[in-house]
MARKOL-31809 format. One record per residue (C-alpha): residue in one letter; x, y, z. Coordinates in steps of 0.1 Angstrom, whole numbers, plus 5000, padded with zeros to 4 digits. Example, Ala and Ser with C-alpha at 12.3 -4.5 7.8 and 13.67 -1.06 7.14 Angstrom:
# residues 2
A; 5123; 4955; 5078
S; 5137; 4989; 5071
# end
This chain:
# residues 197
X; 9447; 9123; 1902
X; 9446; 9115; 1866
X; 9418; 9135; 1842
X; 9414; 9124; 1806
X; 9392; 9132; 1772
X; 9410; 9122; 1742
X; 9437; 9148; 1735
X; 9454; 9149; 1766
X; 9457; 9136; 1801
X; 9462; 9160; 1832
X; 9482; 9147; 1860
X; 9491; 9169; 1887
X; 9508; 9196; 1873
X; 9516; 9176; 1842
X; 9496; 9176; 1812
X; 9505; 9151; 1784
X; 9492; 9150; 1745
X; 9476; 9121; 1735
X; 9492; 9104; 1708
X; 9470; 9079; 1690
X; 9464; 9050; 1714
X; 9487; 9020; 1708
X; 9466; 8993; 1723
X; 9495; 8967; 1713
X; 9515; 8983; 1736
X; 9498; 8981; 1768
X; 9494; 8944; 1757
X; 9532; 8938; 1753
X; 9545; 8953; 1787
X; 9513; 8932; 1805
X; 9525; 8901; 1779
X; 9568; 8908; 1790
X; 9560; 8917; 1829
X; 9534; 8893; 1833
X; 9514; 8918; 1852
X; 9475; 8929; 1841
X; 9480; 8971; 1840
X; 9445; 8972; 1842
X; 9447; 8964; 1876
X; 9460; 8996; 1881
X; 9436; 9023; 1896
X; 9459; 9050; 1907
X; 9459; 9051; 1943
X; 9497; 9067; 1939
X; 9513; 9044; 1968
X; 9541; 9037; 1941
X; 9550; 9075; 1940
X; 9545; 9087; 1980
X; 9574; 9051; 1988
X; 9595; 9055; 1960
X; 9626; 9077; 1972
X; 9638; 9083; 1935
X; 9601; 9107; 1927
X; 9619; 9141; 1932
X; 9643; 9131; 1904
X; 9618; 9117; 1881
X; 9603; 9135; 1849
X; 9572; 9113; 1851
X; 9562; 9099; 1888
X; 9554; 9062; 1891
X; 9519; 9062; 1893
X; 9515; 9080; 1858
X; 9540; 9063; 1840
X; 9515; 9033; 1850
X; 9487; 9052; 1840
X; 9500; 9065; 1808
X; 9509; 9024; 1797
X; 9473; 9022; 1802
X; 9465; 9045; 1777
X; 9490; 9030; 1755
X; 9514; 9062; 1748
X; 9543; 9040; 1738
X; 9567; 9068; 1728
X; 9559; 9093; 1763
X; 9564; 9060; 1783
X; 9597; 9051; 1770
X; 9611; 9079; 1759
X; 9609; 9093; 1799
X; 9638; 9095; 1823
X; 9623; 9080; 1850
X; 9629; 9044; 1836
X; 9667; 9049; 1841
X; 9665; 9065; 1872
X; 9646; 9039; 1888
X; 9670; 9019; 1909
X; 9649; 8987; 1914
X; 9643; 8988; 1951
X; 9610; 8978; 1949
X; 9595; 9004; 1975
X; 9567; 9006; 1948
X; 9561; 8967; 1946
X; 9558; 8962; 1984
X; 9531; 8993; 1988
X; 9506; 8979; 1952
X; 9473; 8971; 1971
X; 9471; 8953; 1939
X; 9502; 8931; 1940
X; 9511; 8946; 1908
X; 9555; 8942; 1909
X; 9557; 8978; 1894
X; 9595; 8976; 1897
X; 9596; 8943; 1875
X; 9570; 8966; 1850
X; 9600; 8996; 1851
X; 9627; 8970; 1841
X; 9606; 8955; 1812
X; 9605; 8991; 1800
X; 9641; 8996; 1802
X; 9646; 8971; 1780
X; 9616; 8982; 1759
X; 9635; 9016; 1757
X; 9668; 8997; 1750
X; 9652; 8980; 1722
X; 9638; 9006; 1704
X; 9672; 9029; 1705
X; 9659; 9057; 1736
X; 9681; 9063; 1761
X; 9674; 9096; 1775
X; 9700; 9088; 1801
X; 9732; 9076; 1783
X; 9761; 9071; 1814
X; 9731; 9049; 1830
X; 9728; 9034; 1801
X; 9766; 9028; 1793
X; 9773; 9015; 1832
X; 9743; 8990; 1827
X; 9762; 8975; 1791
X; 9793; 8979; 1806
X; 9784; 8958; 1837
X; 9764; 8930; 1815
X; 9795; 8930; 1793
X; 9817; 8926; 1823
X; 9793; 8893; 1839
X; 9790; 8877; 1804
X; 9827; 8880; 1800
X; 9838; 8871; 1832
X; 9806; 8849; 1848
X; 9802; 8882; 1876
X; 9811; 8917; 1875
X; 9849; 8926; 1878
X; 9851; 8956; 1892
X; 9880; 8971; 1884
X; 9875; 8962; 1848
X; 9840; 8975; 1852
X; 9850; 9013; 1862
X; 9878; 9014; 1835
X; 9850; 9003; 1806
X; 9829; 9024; 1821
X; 9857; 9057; 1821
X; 9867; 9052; 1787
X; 9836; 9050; 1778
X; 9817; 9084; 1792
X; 9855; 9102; 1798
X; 9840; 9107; 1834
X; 9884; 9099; 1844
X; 9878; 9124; 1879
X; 9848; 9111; 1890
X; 9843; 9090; 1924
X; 9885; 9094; 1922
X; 9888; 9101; 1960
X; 9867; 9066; 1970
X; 9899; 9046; 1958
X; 9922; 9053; 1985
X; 9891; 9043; 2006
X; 9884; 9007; 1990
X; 9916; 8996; 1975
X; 9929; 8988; 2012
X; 9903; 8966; 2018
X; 9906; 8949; 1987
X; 9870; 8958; 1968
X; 9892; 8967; 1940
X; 9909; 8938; 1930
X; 9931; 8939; 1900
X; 9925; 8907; 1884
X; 9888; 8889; 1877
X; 9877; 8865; 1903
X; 9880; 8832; 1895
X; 9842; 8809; 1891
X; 9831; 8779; 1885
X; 9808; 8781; 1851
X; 9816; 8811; 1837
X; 9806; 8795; 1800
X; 9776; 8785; 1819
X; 9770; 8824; 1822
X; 9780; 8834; 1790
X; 9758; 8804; 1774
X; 9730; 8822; 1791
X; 9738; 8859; 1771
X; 9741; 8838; 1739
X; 9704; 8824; 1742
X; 9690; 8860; 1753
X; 9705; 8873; 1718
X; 9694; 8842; 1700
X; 9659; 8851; 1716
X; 9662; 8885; 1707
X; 9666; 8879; 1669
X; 9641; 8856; 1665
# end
């Protein structure tokens, strides 16, 4: 259960100060998800299906609650929003029809955009593998782990998988060849020609 006057919100066992509320932020998640937050009234079905809560800084339900009350910086600067693995357990339980998992996306790339990434090896795999598909029109996977090693110097870990998949060929050396691979990579160049303007 949320409680609220206008310095702080309690939630739980969390209390969180209230910055000055950013109305145009509510407006710009419910404007990039395409979603109406205020349809929201904190029945907490997101949190008691979504199997990622234990791990999270700031449970679904109040990270909904808090866009609400337009704390823009609490929202995006949280760890949840990398945590989140998409699996929509949150988006099938909404009474509301509310695709919660398509809101926590939209504020990943909020958070992208405005430089917080409290999570930076999520953050690096998730370049890493958009590099990869707009380079090679789907992920290579071999090419993806090596980025992605160099990258966080994380050489040891998941080492003992690759006698595992190698054998059965989930490792291939080389990309796989695709039809339209400029197709893919014409796509990346209108998102960044979006982006700028």
């Amino acid at each position: 259960m949320l409680l609220s006057n206008k310095k702080e919100v309690v939630s739980g066992m969390n209390t969180y100060k209230i910055a000055s509320v950013d109305a145009a932020f509510t407006a710009e998640v419910e404007e990039r998800s395409g979603q109406i937050m205020s349809q929201c009234y904190q029945c907490g079905n997101c949190t008691a299906g979504c199997p990622y809560t234990f791990a999270y800084d700031i449970p679904v339900n109040q990270i909904m609650r808090l866009i609400q009350l337009g704390q823009r910086d609490t929202v995006l600067k949280c760890r949840s929003l990398w945590l989140c693995a998409t699996c929509q357990s949150c988006t099938t339980r909404c009474p509301n029809n509310i695709d919660v998992a398509g809101v926590m996306d939209h504020l990943r790339h909020m958070a992208r955009e405005q430089g917080y990434a409290t999570e930076k090896n999520v953050k690096i795999f998730v370049d890493t593998f958009l590099e990869s598909v707009e380079k090679y029109g789907r992920v290579f996977e071999m090419g993806l782990m090596t980025n992605y090693v160099k990258k966080t110097g994380r050489f040891w870990t998941d080492m003992d998988l690759a006698p595992k998949v190698l054998p059965k060929g989930k490792l291939p050396f080389k990309p796989h060849p695709i039809q339209g691979r400029g197709k893919i990579a014409e796509i990346f160049k209108r998102f960044r020609e979006g982006q700028r303007k």
